[in-house]
N, C-alpha and C positions, 0 to 999 in steps of 0.2 A: 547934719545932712551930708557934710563933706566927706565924715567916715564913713556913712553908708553908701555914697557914692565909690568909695575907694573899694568900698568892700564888695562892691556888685562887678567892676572891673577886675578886680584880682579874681570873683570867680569865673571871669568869660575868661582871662587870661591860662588859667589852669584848664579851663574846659578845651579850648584853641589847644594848650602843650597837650594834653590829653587827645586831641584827635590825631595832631598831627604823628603822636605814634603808634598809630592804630595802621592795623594793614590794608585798608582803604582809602590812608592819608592822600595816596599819590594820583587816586582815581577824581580827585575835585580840585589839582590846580585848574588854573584858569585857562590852558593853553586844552586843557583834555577835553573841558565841558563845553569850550567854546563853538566845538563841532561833533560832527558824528563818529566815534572812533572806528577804523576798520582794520583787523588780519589778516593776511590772507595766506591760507596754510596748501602749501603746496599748487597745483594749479586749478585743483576742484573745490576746495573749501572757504567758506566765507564767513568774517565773522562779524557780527557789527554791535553798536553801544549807544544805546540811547538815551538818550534822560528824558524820562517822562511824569508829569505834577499830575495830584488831582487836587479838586478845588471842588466846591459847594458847601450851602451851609453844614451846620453843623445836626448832627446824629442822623443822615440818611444814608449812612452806610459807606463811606468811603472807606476806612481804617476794615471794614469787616469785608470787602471786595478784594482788597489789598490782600489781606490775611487769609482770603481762602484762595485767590490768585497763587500766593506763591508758597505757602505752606497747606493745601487745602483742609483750612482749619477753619470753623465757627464760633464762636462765643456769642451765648445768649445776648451776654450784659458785659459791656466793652464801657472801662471811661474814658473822656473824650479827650482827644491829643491834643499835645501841649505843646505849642509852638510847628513842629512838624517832625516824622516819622523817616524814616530810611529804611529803604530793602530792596531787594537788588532780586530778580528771575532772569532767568535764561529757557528759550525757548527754541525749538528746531520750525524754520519752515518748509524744508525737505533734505534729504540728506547732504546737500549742500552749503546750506543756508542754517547760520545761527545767528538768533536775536539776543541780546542781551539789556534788558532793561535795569533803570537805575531811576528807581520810582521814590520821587516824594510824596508822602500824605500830610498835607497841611490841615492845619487845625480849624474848623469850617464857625469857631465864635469869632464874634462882629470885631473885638479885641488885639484877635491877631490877623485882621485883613491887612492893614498895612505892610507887613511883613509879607504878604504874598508877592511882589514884585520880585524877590531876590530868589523865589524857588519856581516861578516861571522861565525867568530869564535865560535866554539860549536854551530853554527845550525846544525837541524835537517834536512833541508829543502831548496831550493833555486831557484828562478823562474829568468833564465837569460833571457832576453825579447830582439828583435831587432824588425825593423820597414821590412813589407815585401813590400817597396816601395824604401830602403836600402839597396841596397847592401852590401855596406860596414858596413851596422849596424850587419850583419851576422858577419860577420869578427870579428869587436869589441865582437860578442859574444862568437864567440870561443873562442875566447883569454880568457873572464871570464869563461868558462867552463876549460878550460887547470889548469887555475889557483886555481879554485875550487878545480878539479881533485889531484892537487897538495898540498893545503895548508891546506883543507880543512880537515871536519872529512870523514874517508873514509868511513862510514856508509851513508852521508850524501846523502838525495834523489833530481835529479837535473833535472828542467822542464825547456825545451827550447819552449820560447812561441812567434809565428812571430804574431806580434799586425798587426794594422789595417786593420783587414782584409775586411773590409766596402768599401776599396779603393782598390777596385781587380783589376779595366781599369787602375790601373799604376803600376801596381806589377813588383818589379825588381827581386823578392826572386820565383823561380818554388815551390811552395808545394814537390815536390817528392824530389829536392835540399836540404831540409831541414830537410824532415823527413829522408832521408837515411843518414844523417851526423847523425842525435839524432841516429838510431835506429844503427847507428857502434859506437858511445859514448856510448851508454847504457842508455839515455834520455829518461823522457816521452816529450811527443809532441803536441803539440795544435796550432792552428792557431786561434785568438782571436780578438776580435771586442772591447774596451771599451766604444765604442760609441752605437754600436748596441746588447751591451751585448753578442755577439757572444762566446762560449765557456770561459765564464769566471770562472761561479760555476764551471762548469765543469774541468776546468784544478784545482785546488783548490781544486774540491773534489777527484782527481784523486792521489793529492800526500796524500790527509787526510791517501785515502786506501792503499797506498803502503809504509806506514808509519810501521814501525814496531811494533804495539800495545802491540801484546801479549809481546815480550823481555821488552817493558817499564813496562807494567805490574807488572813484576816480580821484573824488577828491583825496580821500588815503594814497593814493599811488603819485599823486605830484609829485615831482622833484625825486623821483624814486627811488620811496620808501614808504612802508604805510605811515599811516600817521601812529600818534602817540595814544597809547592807551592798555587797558588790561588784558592780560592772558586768558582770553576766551575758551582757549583751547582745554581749559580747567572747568569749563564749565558744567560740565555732564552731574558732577554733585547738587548743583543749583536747578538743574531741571529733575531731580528727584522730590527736593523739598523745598529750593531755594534759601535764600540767604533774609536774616531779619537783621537791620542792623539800626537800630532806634537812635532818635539823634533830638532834645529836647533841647529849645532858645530859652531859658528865663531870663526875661526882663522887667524887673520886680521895679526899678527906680527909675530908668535910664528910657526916655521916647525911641521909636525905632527909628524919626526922624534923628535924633542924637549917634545911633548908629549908623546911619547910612553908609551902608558901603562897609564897616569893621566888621560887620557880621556876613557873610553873605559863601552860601554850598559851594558855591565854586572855587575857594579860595582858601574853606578851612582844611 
């Protein structure tokens, strides 16, 4: 047991030297993720960075929202992520104004919720997704809305998005069911297609704008300078196809309780 212990460490420890020289290393210390990053190019251009999770259970379409969000790509048959996902879009809200998103998809088995804490933490952002052929995928979404509501930053802006919405002849979720729980939450609200691209930019760009720009703003110009963060001004590649950059936790031996805190996005 103690070599298999050793062995599950030496592969987190290689996987950790392994990130850290990746060219994103620098985008998840903790000083970056702890707020919203801002640029600001010239006196007209704006740039901002946000980390945003999604969460629900598993197979109603998170990873395939994701995927057609920033590379608009579909796949029938997707298997299901393993610990959680990385990818990164960039978005214009008018020729002034660029978003940049830094999206986790976490893995929506019962397995890996405990490890949810560490890929909410200091977002800005978070799209809790259910299947509207699910009912009880509603249910599992409350529960991460509650928990959000709870643990979360309370600034933090929260979109409940009911996927497939291409499969309307089996719909177990009513539309009005849904949207009257978001609109007594405090929720934006989308009903979403990743197959038929149905309201995807859209729920996307919905949270870009109810993002608090001008407050990060300010906050970047403190003591002034902006604050720390990435070269946005690069970003024009990533709102053609954006960026996938996949990011898989195995913990085959080791409780997530036992890691607390050694594993954690903002840090590797």
């Amino acid at each position: 047991m103690l070599i298999q212990l050793l062995g599950a460490l030496s592969m987190y420890t290689e996987l950790r030297s392994t990130w850290h020289s990746s060219p994103l290393a620098n985008t998840f210390d903790g000083s970056s993720m702890a707020q919203p990053q801002v640029r600001t190019a010239g006196s007209t251009s704006r740039f901002f960075q946000f980390k945003l999770v999604l969460l629900g259970e598993s197979a109603v379409g998170k990873s395939s929202l994701v995927l057609r969000f920033v590379k608009d790509q579909f796949e029938e048959f997707r298997e299901s992520t393993i610990g959680a996902a990385f990818l990164t879009q960039t978005i214009s809200l008018d020729d002034q104004t660029t978003i940049k998103f830094e999206i986790w998809d976490t893995a929506g088995q019962e397995r890996y919720k405990s490890l949810a804490p560490m890929y909410y933490r200091n977002a800005q952002a978070a799209v809790v997704v259910y299947d509207i052929t699910q009912s009880a995928s509603l249910d599992k979404a409350k529960s991460w809305v509650k928990e959000l509501q709870r643990q979360a930053s309370d600034s933090i802006i929260i979109a409940l998005a009911g996927n497939k919405a291409d499969l309307n002849e089996s719909r177990a979720v009513p539309t009005q069911e849904a949207a009257a729980y978001a609109k007594e939450a405090g929720l934006l609200f989308f009903e979403t297609s990743a197959k038929s691209n149905e309201n995807v930019s859209e729920l996307f760009e919905a949270i870009a704008r109810k993002l608090p720009l001008d407050a990060s703003l300010n906050r970047g110009r403190a003591g002034g300078a902006p604050a720390r963060g990435v070269d946005l001004s690069r970003g024009q590649a990533a709102q053609q196809g954006g960026g996938v950059w996949v990011f898989f936790i195995f913990i085959p031996l080791i409780s997530a309780g036992a890691l607390n805190g050694a594993i954690d996005p903002q840090t590797l």
